[in-house]
C-alpha positions as CSV (number, residue, x, y, z in Angstrom):
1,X,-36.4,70.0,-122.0
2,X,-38.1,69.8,-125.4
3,X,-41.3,71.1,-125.3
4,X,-42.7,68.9,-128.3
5,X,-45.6,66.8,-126.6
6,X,-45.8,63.4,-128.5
7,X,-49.6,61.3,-128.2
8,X,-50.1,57.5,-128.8
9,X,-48.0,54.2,-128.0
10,X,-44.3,56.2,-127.3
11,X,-41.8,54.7,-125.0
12,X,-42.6,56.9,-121.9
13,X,-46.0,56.7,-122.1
14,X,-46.1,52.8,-123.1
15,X,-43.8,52.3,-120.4
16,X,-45.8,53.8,-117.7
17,X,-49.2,52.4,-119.1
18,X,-47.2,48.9,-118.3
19,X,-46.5,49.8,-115.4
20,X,-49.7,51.4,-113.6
21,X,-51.8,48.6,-115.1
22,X,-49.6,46.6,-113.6
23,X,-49.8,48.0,-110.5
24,X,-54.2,48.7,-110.5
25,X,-54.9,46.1,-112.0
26,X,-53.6,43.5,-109.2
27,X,-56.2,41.2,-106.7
28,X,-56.6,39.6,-104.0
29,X,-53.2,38.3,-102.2
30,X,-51.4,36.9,-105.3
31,X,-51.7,40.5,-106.8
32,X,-50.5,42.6,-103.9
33,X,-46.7,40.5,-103.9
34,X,-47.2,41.5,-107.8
35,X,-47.7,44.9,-107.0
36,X,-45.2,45.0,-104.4
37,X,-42.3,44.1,-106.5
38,X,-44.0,47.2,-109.1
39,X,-43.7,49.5,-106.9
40,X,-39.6,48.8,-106.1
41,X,-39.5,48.6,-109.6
42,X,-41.1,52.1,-111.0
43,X,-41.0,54.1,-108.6
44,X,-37.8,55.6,-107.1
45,X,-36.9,55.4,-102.9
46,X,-37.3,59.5,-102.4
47,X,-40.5,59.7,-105.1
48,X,-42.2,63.2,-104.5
49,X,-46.0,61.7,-104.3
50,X,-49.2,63.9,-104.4
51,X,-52.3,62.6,-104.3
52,X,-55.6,64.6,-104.1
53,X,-53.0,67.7,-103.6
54,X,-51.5,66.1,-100.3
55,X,-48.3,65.3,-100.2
56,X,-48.4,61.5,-99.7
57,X,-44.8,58.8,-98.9
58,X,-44.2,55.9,-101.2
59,X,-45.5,53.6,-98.4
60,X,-48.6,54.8,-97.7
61,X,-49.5,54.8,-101.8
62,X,-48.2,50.7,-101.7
63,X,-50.8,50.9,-98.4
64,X,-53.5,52.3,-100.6
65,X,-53.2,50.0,-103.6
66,X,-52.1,46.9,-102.1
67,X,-55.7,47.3,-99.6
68,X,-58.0,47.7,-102.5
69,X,-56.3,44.8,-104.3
70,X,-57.1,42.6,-101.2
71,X,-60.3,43.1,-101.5
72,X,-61.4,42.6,-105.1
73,X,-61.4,39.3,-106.9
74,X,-61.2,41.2,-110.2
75,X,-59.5,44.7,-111.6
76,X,-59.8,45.8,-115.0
77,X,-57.7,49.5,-116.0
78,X,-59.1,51.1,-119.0
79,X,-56.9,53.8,-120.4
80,X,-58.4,57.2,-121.6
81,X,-55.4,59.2,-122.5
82,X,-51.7,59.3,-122.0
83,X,-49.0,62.0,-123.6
84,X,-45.9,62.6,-123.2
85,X,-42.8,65.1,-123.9
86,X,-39.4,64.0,-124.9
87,X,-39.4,61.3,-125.6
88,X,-37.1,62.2,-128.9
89,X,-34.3,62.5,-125.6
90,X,-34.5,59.5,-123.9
91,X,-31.7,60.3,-121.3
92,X,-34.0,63.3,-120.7
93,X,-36.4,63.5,-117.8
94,X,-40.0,63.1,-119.5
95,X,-43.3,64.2,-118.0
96,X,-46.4,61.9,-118.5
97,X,-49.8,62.9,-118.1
98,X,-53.4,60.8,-118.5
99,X,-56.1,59.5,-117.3
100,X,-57.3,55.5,-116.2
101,X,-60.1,54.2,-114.7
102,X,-59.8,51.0,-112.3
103,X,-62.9,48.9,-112.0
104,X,-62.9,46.6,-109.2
105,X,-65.0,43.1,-108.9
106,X,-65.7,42.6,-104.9
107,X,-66.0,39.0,-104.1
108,X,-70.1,40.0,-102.2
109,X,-73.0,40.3,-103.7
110,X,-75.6,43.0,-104.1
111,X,-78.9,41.9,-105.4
112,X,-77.6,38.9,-107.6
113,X,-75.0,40.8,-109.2
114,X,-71.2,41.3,-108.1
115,X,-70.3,44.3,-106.5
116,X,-68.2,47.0,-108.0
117,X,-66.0,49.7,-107.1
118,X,-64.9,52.2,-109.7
119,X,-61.8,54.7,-109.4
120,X,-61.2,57.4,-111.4
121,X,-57.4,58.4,-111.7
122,X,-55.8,61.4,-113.6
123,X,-52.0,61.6,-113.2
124,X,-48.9,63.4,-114.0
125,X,-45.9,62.0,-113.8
126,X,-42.2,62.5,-114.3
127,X,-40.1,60.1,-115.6
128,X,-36.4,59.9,-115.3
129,X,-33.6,57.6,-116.6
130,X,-31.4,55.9,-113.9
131,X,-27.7,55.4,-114.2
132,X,-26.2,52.2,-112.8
133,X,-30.0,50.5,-112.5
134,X,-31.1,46.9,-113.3
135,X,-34.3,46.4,-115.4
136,X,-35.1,49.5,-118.1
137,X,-34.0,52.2,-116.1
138,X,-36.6,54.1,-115.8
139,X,-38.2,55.0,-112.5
140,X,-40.9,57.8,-111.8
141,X,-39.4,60.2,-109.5
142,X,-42.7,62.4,-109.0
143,X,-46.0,61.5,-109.4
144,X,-49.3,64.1,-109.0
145,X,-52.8,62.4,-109.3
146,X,-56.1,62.6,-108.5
147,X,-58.6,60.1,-107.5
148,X,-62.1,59.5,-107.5
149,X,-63.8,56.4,-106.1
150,X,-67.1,55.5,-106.6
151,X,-69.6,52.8,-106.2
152,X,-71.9,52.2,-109.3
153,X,-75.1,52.5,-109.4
154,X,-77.7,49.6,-108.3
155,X,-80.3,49.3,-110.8
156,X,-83.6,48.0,-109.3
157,X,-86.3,46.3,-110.6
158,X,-88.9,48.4,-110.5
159,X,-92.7,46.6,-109.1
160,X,-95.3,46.7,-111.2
161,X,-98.7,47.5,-109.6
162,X,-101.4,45.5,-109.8
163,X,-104.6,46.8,-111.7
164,X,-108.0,45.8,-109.7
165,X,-110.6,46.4,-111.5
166,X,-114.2,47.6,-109.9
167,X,-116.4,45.0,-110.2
168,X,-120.5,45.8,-110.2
């Protein structure tokens, strides 16, 4: 494996952003058959999955992202960083690391405004090619991440007191 860690828009690392914004950025019941047919497509049948550091199946991570799909009208991924080794040997296996977040548009309302979810993600994944497959070839065959979800803040108005004055 080279050890050479490339940055920016390679293959690997394109690939995968296509993929997992594919994937996060589904909604509502049209997105999850989306997502579905993602997750046959990326991610290979015996995928070593940890998430948080708990070892997690394929099923339950299609579970997990197909649930908060259905219940947001809206998802928008923002990409922070991605890298990526080998990618100068594409029949080798590549690791691809970064970092997303998933902002989620809830079809309720919280004083006047839409509510939001937001999840931080930081991943590590390896990539390998597969022989005999249809598509690109190219299915993740472990994937490591973290998560962090969080609702955003609700800003308030804040009253404004009235000033009585003293009259004599």
């Amino acid at each position: 494996m080279s050890s050479a860690v490339s940055t920016g828009n390679t293959s690997v690392a394109s690939w995968i952003q296509s993929n997992l914004t594919t994937l996060f950025q589904s909604a509502g019941a049209a997105g999850n058959v989306q997502a579905e047919s993602t997750f046959d497509r990326i991610f290979a049948p015996n995928c070593e999955i940890r998430r948080n550091h708990e070892p997690l199946d394929l099923s339950t991570l299609k579970e997990d992202v197909t649930f908060q799909a259905a219940g947001s009208q809206v998802a928008d991924v923002e990409w922070e960083q991605v890298v990526s080794t080998n990618d100068d040997k594409p029949d080798d296996a590549s690791i691809v690391a970064g970092a997303f977040t998933v902002t989620r548009v809830m079809p309720f309302r919280i004083r006047a405004s839409l509510a939001q979810r937001v999840v931080y993600v930081q991943f590590s994944a390896k990539v390998e090619a597969q022989r005999g497959d249809v598509g690109d070839g190219k299915r993740i065959i472990s994937f490591y991440y973290t998560v962090v979800d969080r609702t955003p803040p609700i800003h308030f108005a804040t009253p404004h007191v009235a000033k009585v004055e003293k009259q004599d």
